[in-house]
N, C-alpha and C positions, 0 to 999 in steps of 0.2 A: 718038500711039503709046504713049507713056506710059502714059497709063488703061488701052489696052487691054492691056500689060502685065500691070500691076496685077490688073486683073479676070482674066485670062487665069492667074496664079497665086493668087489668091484663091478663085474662084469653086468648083474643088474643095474647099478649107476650109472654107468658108462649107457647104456640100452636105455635107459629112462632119458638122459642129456640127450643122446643122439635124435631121440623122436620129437623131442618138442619142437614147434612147430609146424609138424607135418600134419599133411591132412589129407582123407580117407580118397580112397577112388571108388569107393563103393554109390550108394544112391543117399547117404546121409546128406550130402552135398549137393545142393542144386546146381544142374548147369549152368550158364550162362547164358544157353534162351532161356532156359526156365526164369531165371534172374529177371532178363529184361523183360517176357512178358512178365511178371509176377509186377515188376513198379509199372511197366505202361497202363495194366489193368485197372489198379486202386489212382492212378491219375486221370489227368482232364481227359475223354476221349477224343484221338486224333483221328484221321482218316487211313486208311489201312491199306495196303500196297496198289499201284494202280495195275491194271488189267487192260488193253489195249485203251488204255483212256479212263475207264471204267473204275471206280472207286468207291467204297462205301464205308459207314462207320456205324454201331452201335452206342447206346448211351442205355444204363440202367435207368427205369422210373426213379427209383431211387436205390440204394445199396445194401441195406436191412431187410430182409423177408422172414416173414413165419412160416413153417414148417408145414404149415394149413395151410400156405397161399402159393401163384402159380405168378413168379417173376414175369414181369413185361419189359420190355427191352423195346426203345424206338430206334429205328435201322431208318439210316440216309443215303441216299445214291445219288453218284453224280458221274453225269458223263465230260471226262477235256480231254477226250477223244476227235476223233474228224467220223464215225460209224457210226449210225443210227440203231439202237437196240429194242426189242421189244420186252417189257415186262409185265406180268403179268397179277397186279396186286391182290385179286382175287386167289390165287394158286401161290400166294407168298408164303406160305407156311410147305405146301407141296413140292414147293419148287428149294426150298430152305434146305441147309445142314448144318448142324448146331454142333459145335466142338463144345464137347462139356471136358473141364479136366485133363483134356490132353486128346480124347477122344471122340472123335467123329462121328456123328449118329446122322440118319435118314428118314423123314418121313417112310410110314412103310405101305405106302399107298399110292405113289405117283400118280393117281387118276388125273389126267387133265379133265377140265369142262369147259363148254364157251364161257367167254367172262370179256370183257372188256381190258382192252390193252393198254398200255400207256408208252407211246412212243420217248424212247430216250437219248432226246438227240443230242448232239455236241452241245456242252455248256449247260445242258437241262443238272436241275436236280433236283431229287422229290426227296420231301423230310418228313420224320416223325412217321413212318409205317411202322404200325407194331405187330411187333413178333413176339407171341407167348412159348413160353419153355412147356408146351405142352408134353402130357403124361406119353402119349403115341409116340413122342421121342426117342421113350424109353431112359428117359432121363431119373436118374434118382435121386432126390436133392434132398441128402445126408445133414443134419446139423455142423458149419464149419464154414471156412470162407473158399470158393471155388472161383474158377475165371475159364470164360465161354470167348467163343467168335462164333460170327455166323458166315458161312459163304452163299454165293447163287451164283448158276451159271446158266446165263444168260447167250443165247445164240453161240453154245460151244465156247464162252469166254467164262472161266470162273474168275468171283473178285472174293476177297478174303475180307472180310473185317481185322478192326483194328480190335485187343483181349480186352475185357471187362470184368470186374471183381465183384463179386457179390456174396452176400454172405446169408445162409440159410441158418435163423433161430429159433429157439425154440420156447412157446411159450411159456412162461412163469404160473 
């Protein structure tokens, strides 16, 4: 009877000593992409994975928004590829896809129209096109800090941006 005492107040100690340290495999834990986007987003933006050449980056207007207002994002491209691409800066919101949060959204309209092109050839790069987080996204900017990339794919080439952090407030 004794032991089982013992063990009977023991055995929670023992079970409390054994855990510490340990940590959860559930989703309380961010991965370790989540991780590195999460610090690349709130730092300087870099340039985002290259794509046969093919490279671009976002940058927030700035990183505070009201809850009333419709975040702008300037998007840069650049080609150090040796493939001449067409892009189409009129159909830049059409041709877009905004990861918001983790999640991929599409224009829900692909209408092309004629529009004037902009050839992007090896070494070109065009800066500061802006891209609004428009509502047709279907984006829903929740009071809180969130982090976006944009992609386009360009002649069958998609290029990914690099993540961006911004934060939706709400006014006083």
């Amino acid at each position: 009877m004794k032991i089982l005492t013992e063990y009977l107040l023991l055995a929670p100690i023992a079970l409390l000593l054994a855990t510490q340290g340990c940590t959860t495999t559930g989703r309380e834990q961010p991965t370790e992409r989540e991780q590195t986007a999460e610090r690349l987003a709130w730092g300087e933006p870099s340039w985002g994975p290259p794509a046969e050449g093919l490279q671009c980056r976002i940058r927030a207007d700035r990183r505070d928004w009201l809850s009333s207002e419709t975040p702008v994002l300037q998007f840069d491209l650049r080609n150090g590829g040796k493939r001449t691409f067409a892009f189409w800066p009129a159909q830049k919101m059409q041709l877009c896809e905004i990861e918001f949060d983790g999640k991929w959204r599409r224009w829900p309209d692909a209408i092309m129209i004629d529009s004037q092109v902009w050839p992007v050839v090896p070494g070109a790069q065009y800066s500061a096109v802006t891209i609004e987080l428009d509502k047709r996204f279907g984006i829903k900017l929740a009071p809180g800090r969130h982090i976006l990339r944009i992609a386009f794919t360009l002649e069958g080439v998609r290029v990914v941006s690099n993540p961006v952090g911004i934060k939706i407030v709400v006014p006083k």
